[in-house]
C-alpha positions as CSV (number, residue, x, y, z in Angstrom):
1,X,37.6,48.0,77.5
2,X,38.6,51.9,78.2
3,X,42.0,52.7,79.5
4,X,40.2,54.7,82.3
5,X,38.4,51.5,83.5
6,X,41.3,49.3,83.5
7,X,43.5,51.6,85.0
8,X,40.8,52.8,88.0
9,X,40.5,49.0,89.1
10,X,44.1,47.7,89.1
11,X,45.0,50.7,91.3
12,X,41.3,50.0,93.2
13,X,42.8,46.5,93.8
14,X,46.3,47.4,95.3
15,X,44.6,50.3,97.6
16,X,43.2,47.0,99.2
17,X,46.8,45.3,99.7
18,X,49.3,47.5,99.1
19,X,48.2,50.7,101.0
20,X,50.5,50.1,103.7
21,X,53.4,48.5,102.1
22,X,56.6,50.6,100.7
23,X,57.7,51.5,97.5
24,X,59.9,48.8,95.9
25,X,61.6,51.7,93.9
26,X,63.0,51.4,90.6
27,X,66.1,50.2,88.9
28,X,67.5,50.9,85.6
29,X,70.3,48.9,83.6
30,X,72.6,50.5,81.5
31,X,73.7,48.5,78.0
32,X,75.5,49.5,75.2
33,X,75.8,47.9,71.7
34,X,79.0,47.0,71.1
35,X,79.1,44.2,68.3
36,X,81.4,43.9,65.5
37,X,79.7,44.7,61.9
38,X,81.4,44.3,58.5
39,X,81.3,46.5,55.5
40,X,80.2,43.7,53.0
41,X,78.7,46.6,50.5
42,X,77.5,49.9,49.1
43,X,74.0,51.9,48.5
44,X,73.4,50.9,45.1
45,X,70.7,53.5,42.8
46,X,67.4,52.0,43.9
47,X,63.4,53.0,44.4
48,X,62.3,54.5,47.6
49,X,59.3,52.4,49.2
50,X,56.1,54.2,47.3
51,X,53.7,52.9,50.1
52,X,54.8,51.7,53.7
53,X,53.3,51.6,57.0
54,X,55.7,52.6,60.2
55,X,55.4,53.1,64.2
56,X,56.9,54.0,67.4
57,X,56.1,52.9,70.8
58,X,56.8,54.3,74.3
59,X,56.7,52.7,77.8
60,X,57.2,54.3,80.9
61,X,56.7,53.2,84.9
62,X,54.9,54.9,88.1
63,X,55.5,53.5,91.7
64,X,53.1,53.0,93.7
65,X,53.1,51.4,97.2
66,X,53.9,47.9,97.2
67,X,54.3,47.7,93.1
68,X,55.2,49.4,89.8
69,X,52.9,49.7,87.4
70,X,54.1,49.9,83.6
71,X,52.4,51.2,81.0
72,X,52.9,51.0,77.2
73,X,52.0,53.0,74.4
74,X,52.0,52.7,70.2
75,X,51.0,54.3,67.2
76,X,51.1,52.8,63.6
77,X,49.8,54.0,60.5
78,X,49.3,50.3,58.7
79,X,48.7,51.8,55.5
80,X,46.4,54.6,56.2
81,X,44.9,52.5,59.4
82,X,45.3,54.3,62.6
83,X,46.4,51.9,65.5
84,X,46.4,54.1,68.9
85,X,47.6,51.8,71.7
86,X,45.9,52.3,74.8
87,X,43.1,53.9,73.1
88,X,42.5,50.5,71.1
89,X,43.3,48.0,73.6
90,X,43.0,44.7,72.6
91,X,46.2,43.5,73.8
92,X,48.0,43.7,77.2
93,X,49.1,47.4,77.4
94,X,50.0,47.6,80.9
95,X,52.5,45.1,83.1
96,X,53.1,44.8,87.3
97,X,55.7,43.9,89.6
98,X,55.1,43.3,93.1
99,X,54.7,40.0,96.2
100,X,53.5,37.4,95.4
101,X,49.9,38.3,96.7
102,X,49.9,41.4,94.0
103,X,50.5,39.3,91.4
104,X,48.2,36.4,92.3
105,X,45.9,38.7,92.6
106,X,45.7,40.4,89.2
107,X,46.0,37.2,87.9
108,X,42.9,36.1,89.2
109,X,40.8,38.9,88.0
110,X,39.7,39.9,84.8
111,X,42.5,42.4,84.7
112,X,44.4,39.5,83.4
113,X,43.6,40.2,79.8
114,X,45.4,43.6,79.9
115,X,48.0,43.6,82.7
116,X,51.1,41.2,82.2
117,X,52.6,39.7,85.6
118,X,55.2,37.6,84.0
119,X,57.8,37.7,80.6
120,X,57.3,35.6,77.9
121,X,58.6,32.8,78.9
122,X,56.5,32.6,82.2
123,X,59.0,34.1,84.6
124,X,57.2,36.1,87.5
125,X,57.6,39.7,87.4
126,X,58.5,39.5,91.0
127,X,60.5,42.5,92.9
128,X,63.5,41.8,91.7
129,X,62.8,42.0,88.4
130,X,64.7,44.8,86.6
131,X,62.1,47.7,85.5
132,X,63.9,48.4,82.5
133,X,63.3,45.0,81.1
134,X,59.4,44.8,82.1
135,X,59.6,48.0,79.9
136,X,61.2,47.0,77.2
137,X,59.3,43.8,76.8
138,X,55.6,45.1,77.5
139,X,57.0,47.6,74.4
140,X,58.3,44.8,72.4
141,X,55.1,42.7,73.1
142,X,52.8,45.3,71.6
143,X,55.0,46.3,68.6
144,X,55.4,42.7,67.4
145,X,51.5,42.6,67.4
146,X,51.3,45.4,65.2
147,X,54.0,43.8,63.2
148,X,52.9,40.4,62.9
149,X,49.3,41.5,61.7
150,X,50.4,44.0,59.0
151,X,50.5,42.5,55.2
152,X,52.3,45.8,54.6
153,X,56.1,46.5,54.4
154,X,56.9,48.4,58.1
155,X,59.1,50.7,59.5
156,X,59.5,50.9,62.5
157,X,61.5,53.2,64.6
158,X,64.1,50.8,66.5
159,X,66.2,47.8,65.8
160,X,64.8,45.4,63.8
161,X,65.9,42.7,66.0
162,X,64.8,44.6,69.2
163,X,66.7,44.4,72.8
164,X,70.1,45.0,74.3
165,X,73.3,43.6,73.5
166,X,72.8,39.9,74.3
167,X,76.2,38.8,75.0
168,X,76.0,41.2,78.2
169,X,73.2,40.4,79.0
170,X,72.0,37.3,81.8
171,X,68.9,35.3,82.6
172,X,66.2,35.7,82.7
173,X,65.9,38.3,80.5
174,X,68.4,37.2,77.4
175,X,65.7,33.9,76.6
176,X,62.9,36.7,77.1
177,X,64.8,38.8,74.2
178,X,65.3,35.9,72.3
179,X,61.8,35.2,72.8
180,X,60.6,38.4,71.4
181,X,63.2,38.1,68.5
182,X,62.5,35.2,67.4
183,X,58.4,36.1,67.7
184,X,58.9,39.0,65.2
185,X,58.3,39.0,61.6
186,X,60.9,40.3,59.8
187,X,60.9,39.9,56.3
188,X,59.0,43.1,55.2
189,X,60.5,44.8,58.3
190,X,63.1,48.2,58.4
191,X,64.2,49.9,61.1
192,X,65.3,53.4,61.5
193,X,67.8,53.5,64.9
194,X,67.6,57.3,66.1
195,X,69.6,57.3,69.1
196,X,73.1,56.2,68.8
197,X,74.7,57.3,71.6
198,X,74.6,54.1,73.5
199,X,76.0,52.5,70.2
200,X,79.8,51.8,69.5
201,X,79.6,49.6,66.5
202,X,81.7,51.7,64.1
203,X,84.8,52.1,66.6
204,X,85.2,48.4,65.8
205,X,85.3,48.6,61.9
206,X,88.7,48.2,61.6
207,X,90.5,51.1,59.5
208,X,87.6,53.4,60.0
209,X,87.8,55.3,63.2
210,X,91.6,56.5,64.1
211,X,90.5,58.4,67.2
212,X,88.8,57.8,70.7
213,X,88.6,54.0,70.7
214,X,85.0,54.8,72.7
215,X,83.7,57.0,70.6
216,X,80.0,56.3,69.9
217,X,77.8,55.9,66.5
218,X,76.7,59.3,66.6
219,X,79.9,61.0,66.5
220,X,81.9,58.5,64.2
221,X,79.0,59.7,61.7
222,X,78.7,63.1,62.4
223,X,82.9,63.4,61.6
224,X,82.3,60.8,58.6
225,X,80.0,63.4,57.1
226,X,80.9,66.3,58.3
227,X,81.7,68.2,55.0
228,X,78.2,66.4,52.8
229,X,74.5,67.5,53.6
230,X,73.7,63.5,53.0
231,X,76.2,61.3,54.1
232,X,75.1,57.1,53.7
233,X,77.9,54.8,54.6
234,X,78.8,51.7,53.2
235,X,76.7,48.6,54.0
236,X,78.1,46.9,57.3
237,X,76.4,43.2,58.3
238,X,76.4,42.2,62.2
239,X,75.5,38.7,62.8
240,X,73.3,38.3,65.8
241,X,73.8,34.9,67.7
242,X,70.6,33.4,69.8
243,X,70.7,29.8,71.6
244,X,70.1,27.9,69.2
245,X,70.2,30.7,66.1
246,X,71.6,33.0,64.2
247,X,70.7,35.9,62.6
248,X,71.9,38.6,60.3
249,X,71.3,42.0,59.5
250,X,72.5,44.9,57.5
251,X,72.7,48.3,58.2
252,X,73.6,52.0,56.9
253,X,74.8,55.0,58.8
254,X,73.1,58.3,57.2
255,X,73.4,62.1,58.2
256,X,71.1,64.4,56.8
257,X,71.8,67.8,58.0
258,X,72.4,68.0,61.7
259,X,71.2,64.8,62.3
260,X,72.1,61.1,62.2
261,X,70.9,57.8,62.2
262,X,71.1,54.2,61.1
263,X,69.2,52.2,59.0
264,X,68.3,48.2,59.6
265,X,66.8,45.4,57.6
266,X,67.5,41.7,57.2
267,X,67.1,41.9,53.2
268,X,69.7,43.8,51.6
269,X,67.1,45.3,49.2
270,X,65.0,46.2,51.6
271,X,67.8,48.2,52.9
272,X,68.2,50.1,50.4
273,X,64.7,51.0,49.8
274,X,64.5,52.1,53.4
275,X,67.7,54.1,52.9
276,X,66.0,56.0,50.2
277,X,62.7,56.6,52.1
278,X,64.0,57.7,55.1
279,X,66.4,60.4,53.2
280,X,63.7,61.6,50.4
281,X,61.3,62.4,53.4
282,X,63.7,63.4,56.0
283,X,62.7,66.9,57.8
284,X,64.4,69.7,58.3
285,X,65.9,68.7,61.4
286,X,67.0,65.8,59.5
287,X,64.6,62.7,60.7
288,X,62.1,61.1,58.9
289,X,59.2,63.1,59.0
290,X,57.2,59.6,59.2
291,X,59.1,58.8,62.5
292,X,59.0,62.2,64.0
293,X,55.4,61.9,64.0
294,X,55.2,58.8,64.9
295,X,57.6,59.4,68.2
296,X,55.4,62.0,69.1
297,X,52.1,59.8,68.8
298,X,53.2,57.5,70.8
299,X,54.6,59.1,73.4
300,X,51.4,61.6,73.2
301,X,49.7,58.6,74.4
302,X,51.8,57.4,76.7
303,X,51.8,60.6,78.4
304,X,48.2,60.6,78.9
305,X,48.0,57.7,79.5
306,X,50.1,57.7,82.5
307,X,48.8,61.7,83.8
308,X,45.7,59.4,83.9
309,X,47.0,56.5,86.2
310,X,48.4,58.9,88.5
311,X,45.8,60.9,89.3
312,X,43.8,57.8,90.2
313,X,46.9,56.5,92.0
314,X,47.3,59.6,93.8
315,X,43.8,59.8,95.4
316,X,43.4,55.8,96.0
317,X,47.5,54.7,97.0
318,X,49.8,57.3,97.3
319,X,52.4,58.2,94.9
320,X,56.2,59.1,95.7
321,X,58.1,62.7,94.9
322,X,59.9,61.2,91.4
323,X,56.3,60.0,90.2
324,X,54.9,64.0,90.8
325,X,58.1,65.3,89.0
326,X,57.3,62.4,85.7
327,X,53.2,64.1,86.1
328,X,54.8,67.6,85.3
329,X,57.1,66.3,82.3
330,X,53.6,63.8,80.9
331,X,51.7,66.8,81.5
332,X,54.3,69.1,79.2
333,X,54.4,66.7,76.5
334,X,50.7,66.5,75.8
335,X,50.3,70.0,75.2
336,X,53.3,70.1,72.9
């Protein structure tokens, strides 16, 4: 089914209910990763992946009256293979929060193949759900499709295990994390971690960091390396308890140039492959050129994706004054 369709008749169907009703606004948690990790290990002299597939996804949110509408977005290059997420939708790309008579609605119509109006675990996406976490987990959904179906070894640009700090965070979204965790295939899996300002793993290695005890990833690396053009640190393990689980990974700090980042896989060799991919093909900003491309993909798409939903949303509903401000920062980022 096209995007345009889709999109045109969920909004067609809240014009009929929701026209009258207010906007439920939006609310946004803040977490930070704040586990302990290990050094159990160093880089060793190993091969760089010589074929790999890797993508990025993007979600984003626009309120309308009486409901949010979410909407997802992915790219992926599966080994040459092109995956454009909403333009090839064959899974649910789009999520809603409302009353109960929005969601049992949708439900009931054939939208139900491409809108979600519940997590994992069956839990309602009603209006107290938190908007971050119908983002993160219509995100998580689509990337763990991509994942799943790929024979290839993937990078993607995240966590490996993907979510928040658990320990901080309640129900019913930890068992919907732990659900998408535990979902995901990881044993040909690496993930490149770009943003590490909401990260304060390293100011908990004891002996490494004598400064500001709340200093995040970011800096702790930038000050590690701040004499090398490459800088990888040791190899630090973080074990990741769920329910009735538990997991480990390992990861790597790296700067290259101005920029920093940390690599993730379950497999220490693994790690070190991805450790030597992501610095033989950095850019000159630093990044993986394979991930900078990828980011921009994806949120490409998302960006259209969502100028598209609010023009129809604007004619048929109404849309608020943060929603016109998001149309002018969607509409900049698909002409970059």
């Amino acid at each position: 089914m096209e995007f345009h369709k889709a999109v045109k008749d969920l909004i067609s169907i809240l014009s009929e209910i929701s026209k009258e009703r207010p906007y439920l606004g939006i609310e946004f948690s803040n977490y930070s990763e704040a586990s302990e990790i290990y050094e159990v290990d160093k880089i060793w002299d190993c091969d760089d992946f010589k074929t790999f597939s890797y993508l990025d996804s993007s979600s984003r949110v626009l309120s309308v009256r009486g409901a949010n509408i979410y909407i997802s977005s992915l790219y992926a290059n599966d080994n040459g293979k092109h995956i454009m997420i909403p333009l090839q939708a064959s899974i649910p790309f789009m999520a809603i929060k409302g009353d109960r008579e929005v969601i049992d609605k949708i439900k009931s119509s054939y939208l139900s193949s491409f809108v979600i109006t519940e997590n994992i675990n069956g839990f309602r996406y009603d209006e107290s759900y938190k908007d971050d976490n119908i983002l993160d987990e219509l995100r998580i959904n689509l990337e763990n499709h991509v994942i799943n179906s790929s024979n290839n070894i993937m990078i993607v640009d995240g966590p490996v295990f993907p979510g928040p700090y658990l320990p901080m965070v309640g129900e019913p979204y930890r068992s919907t994390y732990e659900t998408l965790i535990l979902n995901r295939k990881t044993d040909n899996l690496v993930g490149i971690v770009k943003r590490l300002n909401y990260s304060r793993k390293l100011s908990r290695v004891r002996g490494l960091w004598k400064f500001n005890d709340n200093a995040t990833d970011d800096v702790i690396t930038m000050y590690l390396g701040k004499n090398e053009i490459i800088y990888v640190s040791p190899i630090y393990e973080e074990k990741v308890e769920l329910t009735n689980k538990s997991l480990k990974r390992y990861m790597v700090y790296c700067k290259v140039r101005d920029s920093v980042f940390r690599v993730e896989s379950p497999d220490k060799e693994m790690l070190c492959k991805g450790v030597k991919t992501a610095i033989n093909h950095s850019s000159y900003r630093g990044i993986p050129t394979f991930i900078e491309s990828a980011d921009k993909l994806s949120r490409k798409l998302g960006a259209s994706a969502f100028l598209i939903s609010f023009i129809y949303a604007k004619s048929m509903i109404g849309v608020n004054y943060e929603d016109w401000l998001n149309y002018q920062r969607a509409s900049l980022e698909v002409e970059e």
